[in-house]
C-alpha positions in Angstrom: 2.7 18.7 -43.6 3.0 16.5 -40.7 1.0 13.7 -42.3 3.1 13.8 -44.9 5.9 13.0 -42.7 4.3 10.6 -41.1 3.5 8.7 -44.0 7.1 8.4 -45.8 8.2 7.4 -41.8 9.1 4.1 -40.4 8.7 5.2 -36.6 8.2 8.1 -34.9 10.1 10.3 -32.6 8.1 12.9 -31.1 10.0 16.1 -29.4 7.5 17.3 -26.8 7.3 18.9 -23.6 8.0 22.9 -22.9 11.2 25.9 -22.9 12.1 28.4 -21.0 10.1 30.9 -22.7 7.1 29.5 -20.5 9.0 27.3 -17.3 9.8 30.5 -15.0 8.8 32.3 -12.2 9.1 35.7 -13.2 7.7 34.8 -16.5 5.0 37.1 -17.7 2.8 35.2 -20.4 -1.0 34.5 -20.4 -1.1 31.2 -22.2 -3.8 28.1 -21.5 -2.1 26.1 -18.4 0.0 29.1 -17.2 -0.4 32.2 -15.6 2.2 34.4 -15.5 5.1 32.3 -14.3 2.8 29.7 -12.8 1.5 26.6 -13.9 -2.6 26.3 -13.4 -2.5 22.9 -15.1 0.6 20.1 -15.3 -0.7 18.7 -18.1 0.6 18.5 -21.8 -0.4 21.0 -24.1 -3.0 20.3 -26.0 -1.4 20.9 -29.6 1.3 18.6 -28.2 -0.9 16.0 -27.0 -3.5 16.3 -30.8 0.0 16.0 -32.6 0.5 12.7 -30.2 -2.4 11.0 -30.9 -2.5 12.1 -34.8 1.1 10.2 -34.8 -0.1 7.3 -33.0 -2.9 7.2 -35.4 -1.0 6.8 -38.4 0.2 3.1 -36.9 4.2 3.5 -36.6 5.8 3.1 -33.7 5.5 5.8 -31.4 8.5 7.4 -29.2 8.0 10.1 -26.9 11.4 12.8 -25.9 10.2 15.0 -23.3 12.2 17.7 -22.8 11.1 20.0 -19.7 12.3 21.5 -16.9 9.9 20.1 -14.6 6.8 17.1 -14.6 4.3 16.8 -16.8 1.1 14.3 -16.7 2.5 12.4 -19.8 -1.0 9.7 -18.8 -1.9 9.8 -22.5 1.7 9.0 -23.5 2.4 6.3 -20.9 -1.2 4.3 -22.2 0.0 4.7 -26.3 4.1 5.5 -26.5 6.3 2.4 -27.1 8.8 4.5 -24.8 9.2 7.5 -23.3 12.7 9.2 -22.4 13.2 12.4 -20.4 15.7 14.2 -22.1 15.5 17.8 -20.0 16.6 20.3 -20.8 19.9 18.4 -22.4 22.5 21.3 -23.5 24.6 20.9 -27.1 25.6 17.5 -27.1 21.6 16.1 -26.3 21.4 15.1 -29.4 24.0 12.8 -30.0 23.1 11.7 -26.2 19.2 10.7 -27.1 20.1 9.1 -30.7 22.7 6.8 -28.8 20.0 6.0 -25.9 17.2 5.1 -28.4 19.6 3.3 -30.5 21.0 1.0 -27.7 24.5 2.4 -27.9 24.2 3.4 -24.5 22.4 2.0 -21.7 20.5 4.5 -19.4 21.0 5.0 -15.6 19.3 8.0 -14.9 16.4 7.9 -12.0 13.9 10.9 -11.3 14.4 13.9 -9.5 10.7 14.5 -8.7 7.3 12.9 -8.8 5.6 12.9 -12.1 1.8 13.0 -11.5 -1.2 12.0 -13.3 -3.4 15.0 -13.3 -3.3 18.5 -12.1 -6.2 17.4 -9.3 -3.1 14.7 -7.5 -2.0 18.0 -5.9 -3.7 20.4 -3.2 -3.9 24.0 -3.9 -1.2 25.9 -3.1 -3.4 28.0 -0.3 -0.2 27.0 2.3 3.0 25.6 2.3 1.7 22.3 4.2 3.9 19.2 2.5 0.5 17.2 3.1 0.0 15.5 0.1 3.3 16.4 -2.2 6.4 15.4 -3.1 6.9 11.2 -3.1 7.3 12.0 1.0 3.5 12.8 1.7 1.2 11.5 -1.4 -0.6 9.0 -1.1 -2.1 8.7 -4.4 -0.9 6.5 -7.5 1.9 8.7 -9.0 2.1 8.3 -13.3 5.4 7.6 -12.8 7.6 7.9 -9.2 10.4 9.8 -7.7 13.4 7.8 -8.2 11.7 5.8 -10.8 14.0 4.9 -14.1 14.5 1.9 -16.5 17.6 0.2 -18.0 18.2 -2.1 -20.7 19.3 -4.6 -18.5 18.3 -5.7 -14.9 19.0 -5.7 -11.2 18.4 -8.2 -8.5 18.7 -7.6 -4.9 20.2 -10.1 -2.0 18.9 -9.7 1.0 20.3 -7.0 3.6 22.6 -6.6 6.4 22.0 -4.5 9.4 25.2 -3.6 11.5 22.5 -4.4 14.8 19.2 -4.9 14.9 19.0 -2.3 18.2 20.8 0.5 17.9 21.1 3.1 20.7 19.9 6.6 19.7 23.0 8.8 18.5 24.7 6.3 17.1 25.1 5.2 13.1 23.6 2.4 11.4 25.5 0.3 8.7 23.5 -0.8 5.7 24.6 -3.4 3.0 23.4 -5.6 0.6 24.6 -7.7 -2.9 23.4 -6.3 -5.8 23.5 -8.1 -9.2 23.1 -7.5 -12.9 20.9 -10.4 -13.8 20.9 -9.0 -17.6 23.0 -9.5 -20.9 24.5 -6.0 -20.8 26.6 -4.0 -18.8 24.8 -1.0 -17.2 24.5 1.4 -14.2 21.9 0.9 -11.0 21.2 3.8 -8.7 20.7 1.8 -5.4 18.2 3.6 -3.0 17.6 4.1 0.7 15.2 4.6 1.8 13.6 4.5 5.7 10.3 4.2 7.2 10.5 6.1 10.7 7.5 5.5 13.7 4.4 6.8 13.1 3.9 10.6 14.2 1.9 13.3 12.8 4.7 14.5 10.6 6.0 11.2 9.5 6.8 10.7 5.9 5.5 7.7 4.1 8.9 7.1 3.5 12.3 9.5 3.1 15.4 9.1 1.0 18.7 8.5 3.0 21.4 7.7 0.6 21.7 6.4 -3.1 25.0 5.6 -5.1 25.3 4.9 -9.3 27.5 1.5 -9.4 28.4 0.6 -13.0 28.2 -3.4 -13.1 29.0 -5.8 -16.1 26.7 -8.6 -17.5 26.4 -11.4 -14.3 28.8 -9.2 -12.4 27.8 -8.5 -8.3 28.9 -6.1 -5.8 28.1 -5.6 -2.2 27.1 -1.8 -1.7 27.5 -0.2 1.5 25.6 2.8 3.4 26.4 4.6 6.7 23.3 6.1 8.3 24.5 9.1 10.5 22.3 10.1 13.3 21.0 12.8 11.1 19.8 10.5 8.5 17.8 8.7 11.3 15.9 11.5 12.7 13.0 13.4 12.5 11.5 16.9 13.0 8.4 17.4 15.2 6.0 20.4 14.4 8.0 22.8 17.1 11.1 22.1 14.1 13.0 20.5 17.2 14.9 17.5 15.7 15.9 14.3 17.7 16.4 10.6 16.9 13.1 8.8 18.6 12.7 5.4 19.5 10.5 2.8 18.3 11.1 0.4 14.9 12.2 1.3 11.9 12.3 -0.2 8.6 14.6 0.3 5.7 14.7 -0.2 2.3 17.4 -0.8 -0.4 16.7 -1.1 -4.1 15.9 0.5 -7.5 13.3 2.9 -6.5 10.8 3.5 -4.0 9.5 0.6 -1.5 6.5 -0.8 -3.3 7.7 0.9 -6.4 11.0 -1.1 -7.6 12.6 -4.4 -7.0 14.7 -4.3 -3.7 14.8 -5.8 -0.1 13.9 -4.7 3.5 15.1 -4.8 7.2 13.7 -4.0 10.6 15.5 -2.3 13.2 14.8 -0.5 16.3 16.4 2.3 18.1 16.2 2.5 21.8 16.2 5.9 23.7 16.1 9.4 22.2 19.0 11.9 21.0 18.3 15.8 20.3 20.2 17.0 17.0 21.0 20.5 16.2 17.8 21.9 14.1 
């Protein structure tokens, strides 16, 4: 039994999360927190989430593998788990890939895809395709854990930024740059962010992702990373879909995650005039 298990065990890793057999959209199944191939509820399982607490219960140390093909609201997890890794859905050699993870032997860089939520209530009902509210672009809640979130076993520090001009005419491309420096005792990867903050409008994202790049840097070592931003990274779409580069300030943000999220640094800039972009 599994308190059998849990008794002869010095930790615990616990494989939760969900398979194919329920992640689809021309699924068929009629399961609590699905219907059909639709998810009424983000949340764990509940057999997963009784076999959680039974674990944590039993007073070893508790590790959490979530394999998934999308989010789940991992809340109780994040409040009890020593760690928590997101394995996906990992292929043949995911084993050999989590044991060296949680062993140390390797040193993850991986950041999220999406936004992991706290509760199925964080998101509106799907009664339209408005973005109000979803993805990290347009919530305005407190995600469980956010897009572009992900830890290391070392860390990054971030120098302050360079802007190629602090008024750039519209049309033209913006040069980004800053140091970045592994400030830790092991070598590892950083994904370094953009991420830009555009003039209030109706449709304006909270904040949008314009570039990223995985750098691989040894203990103490420092690089300066550099971004273009193309017009097209600089624009905007107004509710007719009409895109164009508008004027006003801007502000943008390099670092290990989302502005307010992860360590990183910020710039102002302004763009003077406006340029129409193809759609």
């Amino acid at each position: 039994s599994s308190d059998l298990v849990l008794h002869d065990a010095d930790a615990v890793v616990a494989f939760i999360g969900l398979s194919p057999d329920v992640e689809g959209e021309q699924l068929r199944i009629d399961v609590p927190g699905f219907d059909g191939g639709d998810r009424t509820d983000i949340g764990l399982p509940a057999p997963q989430r009784a076999l959680l607490e039974r674990a944590k219960a039993s007073g070893k140390p508790l590790i959490v593998v979530l394999l998934s093909g999308s989010a789940l609201a991992l809340d109780w997890a994040q409040q009890h788990a020593g760690a928590i890794l997101a394995a996906w859905y990992p292929g043949q050699a995911g084993g050999t890939a989590i044991a060296q993870v949680l062993a140390g032997d390797y040193n993850p860089g991986g950041r999220l895809p999406v936004t992991f939520y706290r509760s199925t209530r964080d998101l509106p009902p799907y009664v339209s395709y408005a973005m109000q509210g979803r993805t990290y672009r347009y919530f305005d809640g407190r995600p469980l854990y956010p897009f572009g979130y992900g830890l290391s076993y070392t860390r990054f520090t971030y120098a302050a930024p360079t802007l190629s001009t602090a008024t750039l005419k519209a049309g033209g491309a913006l040069q980004v740059s800053a140091e970045v420096r592994n400030a830790g005792q092991r070598a590892g990867d950083e994904v370094v962010q953009v991420y830009l903050d555009t003039p209030p409008s109706p449709l304006a994202p909270r904040h949008a992702l314009v570039g990223f790049r995985r750098i691989h840097l040894a203990a103490g070592e420092q690089r300066l990373v550099r971004f273009t931003l193309a017009p097209r990274q600089l624009s905007s779409v107004d509710a007719a879909g009409a895109r164009a580069v508008e004027p006003g300030q801007y502000r943008v943000f390099i670092g290990a995650g989302q502005p307010g999220n992860a360590a990183g640094v910020a710039a102002h800039f302004s763009i003077d005039g406006r340029e129409a972009l193809a759609p």
